[in-house]
Structure formats: structure tokens, C-alpha cells
C-alpha positions in Angstrom: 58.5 152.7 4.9 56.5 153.2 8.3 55.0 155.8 9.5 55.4 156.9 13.3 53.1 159.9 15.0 55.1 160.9 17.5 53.3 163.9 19.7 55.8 166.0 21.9 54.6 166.8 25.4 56.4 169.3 27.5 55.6 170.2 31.2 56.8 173.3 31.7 55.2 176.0 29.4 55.7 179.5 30.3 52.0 180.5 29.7 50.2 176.8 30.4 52.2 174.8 33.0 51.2 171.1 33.0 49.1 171.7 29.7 49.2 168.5 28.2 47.5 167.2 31.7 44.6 169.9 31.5 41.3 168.4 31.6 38.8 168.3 28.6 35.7 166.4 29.4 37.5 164.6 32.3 40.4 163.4 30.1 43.9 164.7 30.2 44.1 167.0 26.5 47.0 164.8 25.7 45.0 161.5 26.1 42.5 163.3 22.9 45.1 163.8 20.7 46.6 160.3 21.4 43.3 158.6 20.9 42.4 160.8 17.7 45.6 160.0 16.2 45.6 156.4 17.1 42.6 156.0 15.3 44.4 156.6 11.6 46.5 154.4 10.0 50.0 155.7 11.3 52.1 151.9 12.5 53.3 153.6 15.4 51.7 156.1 18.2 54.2 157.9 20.7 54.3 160.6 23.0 57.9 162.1 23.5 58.3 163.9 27.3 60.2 165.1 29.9 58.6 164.6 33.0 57.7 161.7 34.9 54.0 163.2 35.7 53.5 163.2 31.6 54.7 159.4 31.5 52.5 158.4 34.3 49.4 160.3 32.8 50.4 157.8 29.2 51.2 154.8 30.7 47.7 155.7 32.4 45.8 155.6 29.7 47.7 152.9 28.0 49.6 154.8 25.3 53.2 154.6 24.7 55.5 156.9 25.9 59.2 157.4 25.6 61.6 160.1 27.9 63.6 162.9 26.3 66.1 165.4 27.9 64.4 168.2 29.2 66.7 170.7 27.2 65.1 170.1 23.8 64.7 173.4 22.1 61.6 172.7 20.0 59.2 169.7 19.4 61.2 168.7 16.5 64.8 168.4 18.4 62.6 165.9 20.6 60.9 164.0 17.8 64.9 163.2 16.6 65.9 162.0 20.1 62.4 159.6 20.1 62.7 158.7 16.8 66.5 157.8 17.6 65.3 155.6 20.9 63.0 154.1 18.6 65.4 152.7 16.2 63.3 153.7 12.6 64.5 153.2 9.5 66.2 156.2 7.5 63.1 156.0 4.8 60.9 155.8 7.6 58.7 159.0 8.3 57.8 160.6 11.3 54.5 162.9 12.1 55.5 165.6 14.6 51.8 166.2 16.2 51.1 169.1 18.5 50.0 167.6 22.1 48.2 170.9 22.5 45.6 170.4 19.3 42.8 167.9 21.0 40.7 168.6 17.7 43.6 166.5 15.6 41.6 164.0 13.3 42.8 160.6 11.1 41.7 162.8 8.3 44.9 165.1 8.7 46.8 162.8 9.5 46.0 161.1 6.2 46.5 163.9 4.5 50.2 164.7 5.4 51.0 160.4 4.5 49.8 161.0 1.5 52.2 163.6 -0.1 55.1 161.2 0.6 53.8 159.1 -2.3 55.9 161.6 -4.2 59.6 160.5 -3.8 60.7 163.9 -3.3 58.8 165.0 -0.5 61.1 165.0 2.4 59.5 167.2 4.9 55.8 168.0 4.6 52.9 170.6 6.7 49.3 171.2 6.4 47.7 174.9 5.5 44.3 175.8 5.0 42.5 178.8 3.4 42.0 181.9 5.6 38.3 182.4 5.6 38.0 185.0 8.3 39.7 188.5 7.1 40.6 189.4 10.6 43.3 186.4 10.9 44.6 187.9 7.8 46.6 191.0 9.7 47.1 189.1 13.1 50.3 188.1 13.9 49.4 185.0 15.4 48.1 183.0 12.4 51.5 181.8 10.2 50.5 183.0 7.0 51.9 180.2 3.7 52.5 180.9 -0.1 52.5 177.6 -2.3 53.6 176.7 -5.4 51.5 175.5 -8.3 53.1 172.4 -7.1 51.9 172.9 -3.6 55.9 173.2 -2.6 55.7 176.5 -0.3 57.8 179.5 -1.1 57.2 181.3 2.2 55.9 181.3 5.4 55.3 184.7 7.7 53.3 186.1 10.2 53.1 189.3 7.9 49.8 189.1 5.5 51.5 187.5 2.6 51.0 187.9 -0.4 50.3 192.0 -0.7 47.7 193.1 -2.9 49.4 195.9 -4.6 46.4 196.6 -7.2 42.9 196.2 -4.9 41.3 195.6 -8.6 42.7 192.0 -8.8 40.4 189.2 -8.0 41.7 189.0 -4.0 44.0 186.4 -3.0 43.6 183.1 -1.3 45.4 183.1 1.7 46.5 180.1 3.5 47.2 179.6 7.1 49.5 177.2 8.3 48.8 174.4 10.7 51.6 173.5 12.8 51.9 169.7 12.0 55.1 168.5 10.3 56.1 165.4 8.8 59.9 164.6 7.9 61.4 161.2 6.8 64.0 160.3 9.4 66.9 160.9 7.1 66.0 164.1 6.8 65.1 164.8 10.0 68.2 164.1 11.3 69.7 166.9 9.4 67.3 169.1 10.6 68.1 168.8 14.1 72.0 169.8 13.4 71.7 173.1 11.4 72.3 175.7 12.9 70.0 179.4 13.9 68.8 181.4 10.7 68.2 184.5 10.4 64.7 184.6 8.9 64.0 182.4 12.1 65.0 185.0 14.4 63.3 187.6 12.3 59.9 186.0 12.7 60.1 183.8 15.4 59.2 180.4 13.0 61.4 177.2 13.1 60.2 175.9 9.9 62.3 179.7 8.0 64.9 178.0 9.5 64.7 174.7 7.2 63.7 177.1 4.5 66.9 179.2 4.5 69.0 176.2 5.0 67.7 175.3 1.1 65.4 172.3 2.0 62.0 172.5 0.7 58.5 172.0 2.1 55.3 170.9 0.2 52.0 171.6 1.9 49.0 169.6 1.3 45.2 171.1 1.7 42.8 170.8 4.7 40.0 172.4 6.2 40.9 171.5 10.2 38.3 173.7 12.5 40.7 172.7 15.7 42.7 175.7 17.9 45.7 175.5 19.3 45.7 175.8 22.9 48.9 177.8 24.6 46.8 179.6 27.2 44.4 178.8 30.2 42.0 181.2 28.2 42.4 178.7 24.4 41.3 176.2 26.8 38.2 177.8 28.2 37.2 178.9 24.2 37.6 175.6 23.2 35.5 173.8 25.6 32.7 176.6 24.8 33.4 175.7 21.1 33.2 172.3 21.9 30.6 171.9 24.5 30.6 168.0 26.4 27.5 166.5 24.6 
């Protein structure tokens, strides 16, 4: 079994066009989250893209790069075309990593391997626990209820679980971090089912997996990073993460 990071990079965002190529420090935001990534243990390092401008700015830097159709739906329906050009094993497993999360470290990426030590871990995600109250009620941070066994039940954008009796010790909650990990067998039934309807409810591709009946295990982390969808992420990240 290998594992294979593969980071979709897509040109034309609505809110960010040409984000993967914005600068951060005078590198291209998709040339740190190669580099970060590189530096675990995955075997293989790929960034999946549409546009020639994206595979120019890789072969650049000297990363590997492989072109998708430009009418992937999601960063998973690319990850199965790249993974398909690749030519992986079914066992093998594939690490879908966002190209808009710079802060990405080997110690996430270590973290997700690791639950596939567990033969029935097919598709896998990070969470970590809410500390600020605030991200609790907003929308915008995916809110994940686990298992004992760390297999999650749920994931919304609702602040999940409710407290129905404020005299209970309060709950942790978790959010989730949008980095998957799917053995290629699985992967490639992922990429044929069809819409659900808790997807279109809340707007969250992974519901979709979950109402189709496969299951999920999260493991643990405490990644500080931010995704960046806006010009605006960009500018709050570089003042969180000022060029030493």
C-alpha cells in the first residue's frame, strides 16, 4: 500500500481567480503546500489542474503535476481522474489536500496515514476541537460528531450537538478540516454516486458519502492554518503569519 498526496488546483474560483498562484512571501500559495507536504512521508506528491498557467507555475518549481478536465465538480472527482492517470493500486490511498491551506504540515499528514492501520478505514478526515465559542454558531466552520471509536456520525454547519440541559458539563465540539483521505477502491465509488439530499441541504460533499452508507473515521489534531477562499483570507493570513 502507497500513499499518494495529491493537491487539486483549480484556476477559476468565483471569489479568488488564479488563487493557487497568489503570492505568499514571494512564492506562489500552491508552491507552500507542495513543499510542506513533500516534506512527510507520503511516496508520491501531485498537484491535479486544469490550466496550463497552474502546470507552468509546478513544473516551475519542480513539483509534479498532472492535467484534469476542467469540468470536475469537486476536488475529489479530480483526485479520481489523477489517481486514474497515475495508475495506483486499488489498496493504494490517496490524500486529497486543499491547494488553498499554505499552513498544511507533515504532522497532519501523518496523522490521516495513520488511521489506515485499521483495515476498515476506507475513507478518512481530520477535526479539531472548537476552542473559540464564536465559531461555534458560524456557519462557516463544518461542525463533526464522533464516535467513541472516532467513526463520525455527523457533520453540519448547524452547532451540533445541542445542549438541551445548560447544567451538563458543556460539550466538546469539533471542527472539521477539510482534508480527506480514501483508498483508491473506494474512491472510485465515490466519484459515481449520485447527489444526496443531506448534501444539498447543507452544501457538504462529504453528507453525500455519509447518506450513501459509507462511513468516515476522523482522527485528532490541533492545525492553527486557515483556509483561504478570498483576497481578504489572504491578507489575514499573511498578518497572522508575518515574513520573518
Amino acid at each position: 500500500m502507497r500513499f499518494a498526496g495529491i493537491i487539486p488546483a483549480r484556476y477559476a474560483s468565483s471569489r479568488f481567480p488564479g488563487k493557487p498562484l497568489a503570492l505568499i512571501d514571494e512564492k506562489p500559495m500552491l508552491q507552500h503546500v507542495y513543499e510542506h507536504v513533500q516534506a512527510s512521508s507520503l511516496d508520491l506528491v501531485v498537484v491535479a489542474t486544469d490550466h496550463p498557467l497552474i502546470q507552468e507555475c509546478v513544473d516551475g518549481f519542480g513539483g509534479q503535476v498532472v492535467m484534469t478536465a476542467a469540468s470536475h465538480p469537486s476536488g475529489t472527482d479530480r483526485c479520481g481522474e489523477a489517481a486514474s492517470l497515475l495508475q495506483l493500486n486499488e489498496e493504494d490511498v490517496i490524500i486529497n489536500i486543499q491547494g488553498d491551506e499554505p499552513a498544511i504540515s507533515p504532522k497532519e499528514i501523518e496523522l490521516i496515514k495513520q488511521l489506515f492501520t485499521d483495515e476498515q478505514v476506507d475513507i478518512a478526515t481530520l477535526v479539531k476541537p472548537i476552542s473559540d465559542p464564536t465559531l461555534v454558531e458560524n456557519p462557516n466552520c463544518v461542525k463533526a460528531v464522533l464516535a467513541y471509536n472516532h467513526k463520525v456520525l455527523y457533520f453540519s454547519r448547524y452547532a451540533i450537538p445541542y445542549r438541551r440541559d445548560s447544567r451538563l458539563e458543556p460539550t466538546t465540539y469539533y471542527q472539521h478540516i477539510g482534508i480527506y483521505a480514501y483508498r483508491y477502491k473506494i474512491l472510485k465509488e465515490l466519484v459515481q454516486l449520485p447527489p444526496s439530499t443531506l448534501e444539498a441541504t447543507e452544501k457538504l460533499e462529504q453528507l453525500r458519502w455519509l447518506q450513501h452508507g459509507y462511513s468516515i473515521y476522523a482522527a485528532e489534531c490541533d492545525y492553527h492554518g486557515i483556509g483561504i477562499d478570498t483576497p481578504e483570507d489572504l491578507e489575514r493570513y499573511q498578518a497572522q503569519h508575518p515574513t520573518p
